[in-house]
C-alpha positions as CSV (number, residue, x, y, z in Angstrom):
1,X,-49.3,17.9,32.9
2,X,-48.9,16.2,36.3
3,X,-50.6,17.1,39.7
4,X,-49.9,16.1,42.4
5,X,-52.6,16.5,45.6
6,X,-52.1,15.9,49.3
7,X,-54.2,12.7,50.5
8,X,-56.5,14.4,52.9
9,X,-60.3,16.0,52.1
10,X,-58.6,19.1,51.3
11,X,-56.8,17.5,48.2
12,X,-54.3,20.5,47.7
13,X,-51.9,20.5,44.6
14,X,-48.0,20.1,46.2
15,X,-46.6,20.1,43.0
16,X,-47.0,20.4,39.2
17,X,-44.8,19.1,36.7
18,X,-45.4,20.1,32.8
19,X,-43.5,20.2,29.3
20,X,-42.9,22.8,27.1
21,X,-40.7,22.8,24.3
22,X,-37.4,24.2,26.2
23,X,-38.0,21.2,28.6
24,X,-39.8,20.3,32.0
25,X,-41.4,22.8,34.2
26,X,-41.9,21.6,38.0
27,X,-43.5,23.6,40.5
28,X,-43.8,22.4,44.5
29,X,-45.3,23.9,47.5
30,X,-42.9,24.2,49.6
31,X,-44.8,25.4,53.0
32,X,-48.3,26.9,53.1
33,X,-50.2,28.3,56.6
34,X,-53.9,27.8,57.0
35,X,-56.4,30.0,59.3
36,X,-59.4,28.1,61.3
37,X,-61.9,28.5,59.4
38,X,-65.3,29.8,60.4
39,X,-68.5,28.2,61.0
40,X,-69.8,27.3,57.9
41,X,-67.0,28.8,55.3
42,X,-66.8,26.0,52.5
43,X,-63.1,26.7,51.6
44,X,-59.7,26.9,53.7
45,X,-57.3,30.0,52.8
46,X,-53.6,28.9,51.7
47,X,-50.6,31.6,52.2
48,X,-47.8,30.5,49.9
49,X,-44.4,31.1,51.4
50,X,-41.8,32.7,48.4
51,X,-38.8,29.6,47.7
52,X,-36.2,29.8,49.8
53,X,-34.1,29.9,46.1
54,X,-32.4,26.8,47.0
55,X,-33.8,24.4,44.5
56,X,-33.7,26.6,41.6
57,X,-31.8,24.8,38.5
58,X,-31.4,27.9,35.6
């Protein structure tokens, strides 16, 4: 399994690729919002946003 994390002190995963047996499995962020965080909260909230469909290959 591959991850792959942004650069930045919030190291979030963009994408994972994996293997199974019917092939390779790749999964990417495609956008994500964030909310300020308040004083003192150790982690940031992500809200996924659902694939636009356009990169789907089934």
């Amino acid at each position: 399994m591959l991850i792959w994390l942004t650069n930045d002190e919030n190291k979030v995963p963009v994408r994972v690729e994996t293997t199974t047996p019917f092939g390779t499995v790749a999964v990417e962020l495609v956008s994500a919002e964030t909310t300020p965080r308040e004083e003192g909260a150790k982690e940031k909230q992500f809200t996924l946003q659902p694939n636009s469909g356009k990169n789907n290959h089934l």
